[in-house]
C-alpha positions as CSV (number, residue, x, y, z in Angstrom):
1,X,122.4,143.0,158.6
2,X,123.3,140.7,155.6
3,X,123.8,140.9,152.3
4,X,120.7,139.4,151.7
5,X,118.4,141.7,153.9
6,X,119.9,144.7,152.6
7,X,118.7,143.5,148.6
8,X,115.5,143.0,150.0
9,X,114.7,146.0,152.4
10,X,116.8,148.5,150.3
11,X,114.8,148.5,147.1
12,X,111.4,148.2,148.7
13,X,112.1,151.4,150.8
14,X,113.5,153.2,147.8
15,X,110.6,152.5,146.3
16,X,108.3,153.3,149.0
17,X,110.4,156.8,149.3
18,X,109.7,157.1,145.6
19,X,105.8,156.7,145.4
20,X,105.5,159.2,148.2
21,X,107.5,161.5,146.5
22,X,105.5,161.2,143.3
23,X,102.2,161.6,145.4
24,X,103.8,165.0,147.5
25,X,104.8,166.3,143.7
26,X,101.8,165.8,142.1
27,X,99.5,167.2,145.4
28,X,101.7,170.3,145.0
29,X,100.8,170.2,141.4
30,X,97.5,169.9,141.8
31,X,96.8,172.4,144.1
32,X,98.4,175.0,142.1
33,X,96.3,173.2,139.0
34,X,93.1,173.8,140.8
35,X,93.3,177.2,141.8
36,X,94.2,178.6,138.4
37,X,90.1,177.0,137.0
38,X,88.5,180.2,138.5
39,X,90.7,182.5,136.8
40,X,91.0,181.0,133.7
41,X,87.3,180.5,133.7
42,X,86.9,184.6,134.3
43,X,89.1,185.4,131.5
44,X,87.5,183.5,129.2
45,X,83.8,184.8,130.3
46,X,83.8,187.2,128.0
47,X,84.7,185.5,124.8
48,X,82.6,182.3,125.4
49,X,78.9,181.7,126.2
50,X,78.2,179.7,129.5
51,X,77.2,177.0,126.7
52,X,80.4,177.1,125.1
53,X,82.5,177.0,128.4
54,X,79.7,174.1,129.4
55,X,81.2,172.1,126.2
56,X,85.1,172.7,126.5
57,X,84.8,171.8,130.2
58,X,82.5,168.3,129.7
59,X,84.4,167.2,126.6
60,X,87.7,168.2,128.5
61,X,87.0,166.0,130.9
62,X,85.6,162.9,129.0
63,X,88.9,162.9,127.0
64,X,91.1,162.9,130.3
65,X,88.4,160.1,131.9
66,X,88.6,157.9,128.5
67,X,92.4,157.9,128.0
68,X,93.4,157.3,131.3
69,X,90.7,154.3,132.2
70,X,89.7,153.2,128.3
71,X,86.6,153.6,126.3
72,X,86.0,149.8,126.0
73,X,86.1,149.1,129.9
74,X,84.1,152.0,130.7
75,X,80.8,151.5,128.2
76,X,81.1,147.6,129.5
77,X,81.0,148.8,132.8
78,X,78.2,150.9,131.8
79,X,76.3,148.7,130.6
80,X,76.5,146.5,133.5
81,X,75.2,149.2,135.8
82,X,71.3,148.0,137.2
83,X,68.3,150.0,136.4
84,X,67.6,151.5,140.1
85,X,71.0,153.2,139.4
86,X,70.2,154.7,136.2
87,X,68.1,157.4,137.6
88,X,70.8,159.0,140.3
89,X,73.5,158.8,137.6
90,X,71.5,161.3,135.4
91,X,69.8,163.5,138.3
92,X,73.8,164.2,138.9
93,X,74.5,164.7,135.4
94,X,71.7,167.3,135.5
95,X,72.9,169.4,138.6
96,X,76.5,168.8,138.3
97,X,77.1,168.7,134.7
98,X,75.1,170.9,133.4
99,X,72.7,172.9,135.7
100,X,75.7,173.9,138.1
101,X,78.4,174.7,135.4
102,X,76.3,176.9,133.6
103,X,75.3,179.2,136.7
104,X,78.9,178.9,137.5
105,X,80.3,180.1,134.4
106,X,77.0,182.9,134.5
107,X,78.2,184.0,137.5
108,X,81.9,184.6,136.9
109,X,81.2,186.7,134.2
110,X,79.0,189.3,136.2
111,X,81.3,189.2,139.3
112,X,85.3,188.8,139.9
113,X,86.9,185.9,140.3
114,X,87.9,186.1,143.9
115,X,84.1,186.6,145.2
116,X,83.6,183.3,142.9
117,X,86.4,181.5,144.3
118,X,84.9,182.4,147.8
119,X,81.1,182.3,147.4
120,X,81.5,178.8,145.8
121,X,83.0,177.6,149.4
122,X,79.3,177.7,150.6
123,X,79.0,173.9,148.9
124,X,80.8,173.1,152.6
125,X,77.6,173.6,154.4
126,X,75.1,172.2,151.7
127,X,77.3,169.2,152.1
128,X,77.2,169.4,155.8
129,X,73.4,170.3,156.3
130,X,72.4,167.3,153.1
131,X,74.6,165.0,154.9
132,X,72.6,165.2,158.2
133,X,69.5,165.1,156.7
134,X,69.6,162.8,153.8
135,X,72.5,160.3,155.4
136,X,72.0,160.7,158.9
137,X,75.2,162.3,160.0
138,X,75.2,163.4,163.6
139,X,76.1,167.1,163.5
140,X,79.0,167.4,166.2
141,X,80.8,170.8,167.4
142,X,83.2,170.9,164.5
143,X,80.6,170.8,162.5
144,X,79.3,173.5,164.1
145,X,82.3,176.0,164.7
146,X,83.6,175.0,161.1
147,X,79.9,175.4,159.5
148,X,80.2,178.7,161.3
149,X,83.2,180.0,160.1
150,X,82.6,179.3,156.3
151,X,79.1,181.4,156.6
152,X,81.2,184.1,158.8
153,X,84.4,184.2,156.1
154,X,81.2,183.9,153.0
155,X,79.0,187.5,155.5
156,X,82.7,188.9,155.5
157,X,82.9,189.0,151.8
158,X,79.3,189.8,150.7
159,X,79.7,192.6,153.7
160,X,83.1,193.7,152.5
161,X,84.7,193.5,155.6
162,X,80.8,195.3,157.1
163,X,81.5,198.4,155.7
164,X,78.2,197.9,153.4
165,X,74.6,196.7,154.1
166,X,73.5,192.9,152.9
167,X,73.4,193.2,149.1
168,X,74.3,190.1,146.6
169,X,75.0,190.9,142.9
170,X,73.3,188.7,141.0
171,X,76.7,187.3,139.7
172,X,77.3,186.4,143.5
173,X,74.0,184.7,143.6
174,X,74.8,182.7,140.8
175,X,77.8,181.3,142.3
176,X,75.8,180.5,145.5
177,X,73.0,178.5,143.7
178,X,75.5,176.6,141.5
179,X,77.2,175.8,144.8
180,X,74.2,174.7,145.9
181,X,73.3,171.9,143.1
182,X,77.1,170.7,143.5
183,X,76.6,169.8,147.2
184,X,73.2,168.1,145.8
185,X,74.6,166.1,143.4
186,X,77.9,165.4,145.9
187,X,75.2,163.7,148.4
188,X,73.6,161.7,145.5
189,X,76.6,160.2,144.4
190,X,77.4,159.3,148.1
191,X,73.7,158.3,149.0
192,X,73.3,156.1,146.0
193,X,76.1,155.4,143.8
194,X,79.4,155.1,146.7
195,X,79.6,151.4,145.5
196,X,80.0,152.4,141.4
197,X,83.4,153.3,140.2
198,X,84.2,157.2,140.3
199,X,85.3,157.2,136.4
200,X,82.2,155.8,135.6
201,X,79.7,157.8,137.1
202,X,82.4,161.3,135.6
203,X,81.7,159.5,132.3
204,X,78.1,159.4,132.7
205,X,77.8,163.1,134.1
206,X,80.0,164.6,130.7
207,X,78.0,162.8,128.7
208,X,74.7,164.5,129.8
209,X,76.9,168.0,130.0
210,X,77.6,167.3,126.0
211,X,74.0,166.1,125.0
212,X,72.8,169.2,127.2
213,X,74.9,171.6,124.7
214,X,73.4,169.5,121.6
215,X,70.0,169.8,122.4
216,X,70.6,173.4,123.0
217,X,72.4,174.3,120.2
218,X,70.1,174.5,117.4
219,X,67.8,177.4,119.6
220,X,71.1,179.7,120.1
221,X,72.2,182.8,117.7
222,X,75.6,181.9,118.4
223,X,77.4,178.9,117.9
224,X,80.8,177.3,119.8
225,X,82.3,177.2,116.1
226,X,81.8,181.1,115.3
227,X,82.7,182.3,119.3
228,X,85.7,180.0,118.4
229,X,86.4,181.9,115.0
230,X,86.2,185.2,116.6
231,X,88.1,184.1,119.7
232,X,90.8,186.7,120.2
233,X,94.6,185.5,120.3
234,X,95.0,187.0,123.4
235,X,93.2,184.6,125.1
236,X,95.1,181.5,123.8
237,X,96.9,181.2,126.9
238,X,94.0,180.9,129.2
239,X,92.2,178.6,127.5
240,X,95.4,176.4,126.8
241,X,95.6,177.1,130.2
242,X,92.0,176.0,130.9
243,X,92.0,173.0,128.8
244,X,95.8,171.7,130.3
245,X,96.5,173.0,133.3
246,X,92.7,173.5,135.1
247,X,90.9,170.6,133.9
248,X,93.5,168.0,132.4
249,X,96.5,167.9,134.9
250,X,94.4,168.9,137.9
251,X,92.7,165.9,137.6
252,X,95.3,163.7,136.3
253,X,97.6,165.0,139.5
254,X,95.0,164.4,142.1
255,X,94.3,160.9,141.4
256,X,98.2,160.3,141.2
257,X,97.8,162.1,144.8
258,X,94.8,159.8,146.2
259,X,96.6,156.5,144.6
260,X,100.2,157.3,146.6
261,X,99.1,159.5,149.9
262,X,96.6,159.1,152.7
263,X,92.9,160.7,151.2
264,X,93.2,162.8,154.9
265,X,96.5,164.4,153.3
266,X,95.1,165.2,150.4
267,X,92.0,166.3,151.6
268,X,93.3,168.2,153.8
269,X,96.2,169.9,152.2
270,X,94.0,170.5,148.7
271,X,92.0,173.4,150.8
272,X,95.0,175.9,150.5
273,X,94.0,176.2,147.2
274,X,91.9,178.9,148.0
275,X,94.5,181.1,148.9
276,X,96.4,180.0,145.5
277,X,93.5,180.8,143.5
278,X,93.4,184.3,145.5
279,X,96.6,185.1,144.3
280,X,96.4,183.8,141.1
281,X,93.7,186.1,140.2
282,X,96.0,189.0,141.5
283,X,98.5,188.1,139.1
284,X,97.3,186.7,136.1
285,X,93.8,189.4,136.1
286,X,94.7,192.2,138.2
287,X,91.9,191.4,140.5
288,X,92.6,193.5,143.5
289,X,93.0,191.9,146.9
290,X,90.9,193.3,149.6
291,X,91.1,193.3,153.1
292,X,87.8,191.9,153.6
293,X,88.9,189.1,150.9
294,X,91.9,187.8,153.0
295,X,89.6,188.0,156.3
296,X,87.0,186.1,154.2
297,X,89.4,183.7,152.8
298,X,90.6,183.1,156.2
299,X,87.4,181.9,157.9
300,X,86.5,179.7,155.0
301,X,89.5,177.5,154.9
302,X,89.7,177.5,159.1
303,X,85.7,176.4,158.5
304,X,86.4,173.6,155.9
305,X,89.6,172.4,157.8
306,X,87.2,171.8,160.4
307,X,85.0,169.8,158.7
308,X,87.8,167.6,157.2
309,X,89.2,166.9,160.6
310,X,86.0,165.8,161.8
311,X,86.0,163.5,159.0
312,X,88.7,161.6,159.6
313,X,88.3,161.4,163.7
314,X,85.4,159.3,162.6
315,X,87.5,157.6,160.0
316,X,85.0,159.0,157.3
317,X,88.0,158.0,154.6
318,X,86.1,157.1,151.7
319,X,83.7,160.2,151.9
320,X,86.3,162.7,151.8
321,X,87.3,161.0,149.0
322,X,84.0,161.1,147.3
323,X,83.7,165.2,148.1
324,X,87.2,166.1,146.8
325,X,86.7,163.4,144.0
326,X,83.7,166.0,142.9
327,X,85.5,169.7,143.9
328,X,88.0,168.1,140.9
329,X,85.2,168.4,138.3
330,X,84.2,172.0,139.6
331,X,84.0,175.4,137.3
């Protein structure tokens, strides 16, 4: 090989080696980023209102959307958007940014953090059951078996391991709902607005989340600023922890993931944040790890690796990427 070649091939491969390096880093990153939401979220339940965790969440992520892609680019792109669109954008903004989160953050206060970490799972087969029926999908036998073994891992846990009857707390049903209105709003975004940048329509939805705490502020006894005066010290961690690690650097780490891997990686890979998340919550909160929690946990991710892999035998790229583009703006 000459002299000539090896300039040529040499730094190109070194930096092809690079990128995909940067893109395995920050996938590792941002699994371990995503997983610590929950938990975070549980430990601050009790010092914040749902409204107050509904603000520090939206306004989070508008500041990570507007200094990464610009303020100026994104209102002109706004503004360009046609009228017919206008309507989806804030029916998402409704279930995803503000109807959703606050259920969420209602439900991890009344239940622990691993059931939420599980229980919000079920947004698998609202994807998978809205797909069929609002985008035509043909449902094939992954769909099934994996559809199967997310309700089977979600029985396991409301069960505990079938040592009780059928009985949901109400915290648990909260989770369930809100994971409901996610899959809703996932399906909109992919049935109307696929064609619309992603940082746009996240702009859009945290803007609705912040005028939804506005307009409800003035009716509430208690307001962000005085929960935020009587917020106990001990708690600085998790909501640094919240604020950085949860919302900030999971998201900025999965797009450096999508722009530098294959979306089926990522995709696939991100789902063993569930059992991060698990232990997380062990660590950080003391919440006890069942038996019926690891069977449970099991099922789920053997469920929603099934449902990826059917994605990409039909080279369904670009919707995977839509889904996991949304599970980064979750709790």
């Amino acid at each position: 090989m000459s002299t000539q070649t090896l300039n040529i091939v040499i730094p190109w491969f070194r930096t092809k080696k690079r990128g995909a390096s940067l893109g395995w880093g920050a996938l590792g990153v941002a699994i371990i980023a995503s997983s610590t939401s929950v938990t975070f979220a549980a430990a601050l339940a009790g010092a914040l209102s749902p409204l107050s965790m509904l603000f520090i969440s939206e306004a989070l992520t508008m500041l990570f959307t507007v200094l990464s892609f610009g303020l100026v680019p994104i209102l002109s792109r706004l503004a360009r958007i046609k009228k017919q669109f206008w309507m989806p954008l804030i029916l998402i903004g409704i279930s995803n940014s503000v109807i959703a989160p606050l259920l969420a953050f209602t439900g991890i206060r009344m239940t622990g953090p691993i059931n939420a970490e599980l229980f919000i799972r079920v947004e698998d087969i609202v994807l998978l059951l809205l797909a069929i029926l609002v985008l035509g999908e043909k449902m094939k036998r992954q769909h099934i078996f994996g559809a199967v073994c997310v309700l089977f891992g979600v029985t396991i846990v409301v069960l505990r391991g079938f040592s009780q009857s059928m009985s949901l707390s109400a915290g648990d049903a909260y989770i369930l709902i809100a994971a409901v209105f996610y899959g809703c709003g996932g399906i909109l975004y992919k049935r109307y607005l696929h064609h619309i940048p992603p940082e746009i329509v996240v702009f859009s939805r945290t803007c609705i989340g912040l005028s939804a705490f506005f307009l409800a502020s003035p009716f509430l006894h208690h307001t962000l600023m005085q929960e935020l005066k009587a917020f106990p010290m001990g708690l600085v961690v998790a909501l640094v922890g919240y604020g950085f690690v949860s919302r900030f650097l999971n998201l900025f780490c999965f797009y450096e993931a999508m722009d530098r891997m294959p979306v089926r990686t990522v995709s696939l890979l991100l789902n063993l944040g569930i059992i991060v998340s698990i232990a997380f919550a062990n660590i950080y909160l003391g919440s006890p790890i069942e038996a019926f929690h690891i069977a449970g946990a099991g099922f789920i991710l053997i469920g929603s690796v099934l449902m990826e892999l059917e994605c990409f035998s039909r080279h369904k790229i670009h919707f995977a990427a839509h889904l996991k583009h949304k599970h980064r703006s979750h709790v």
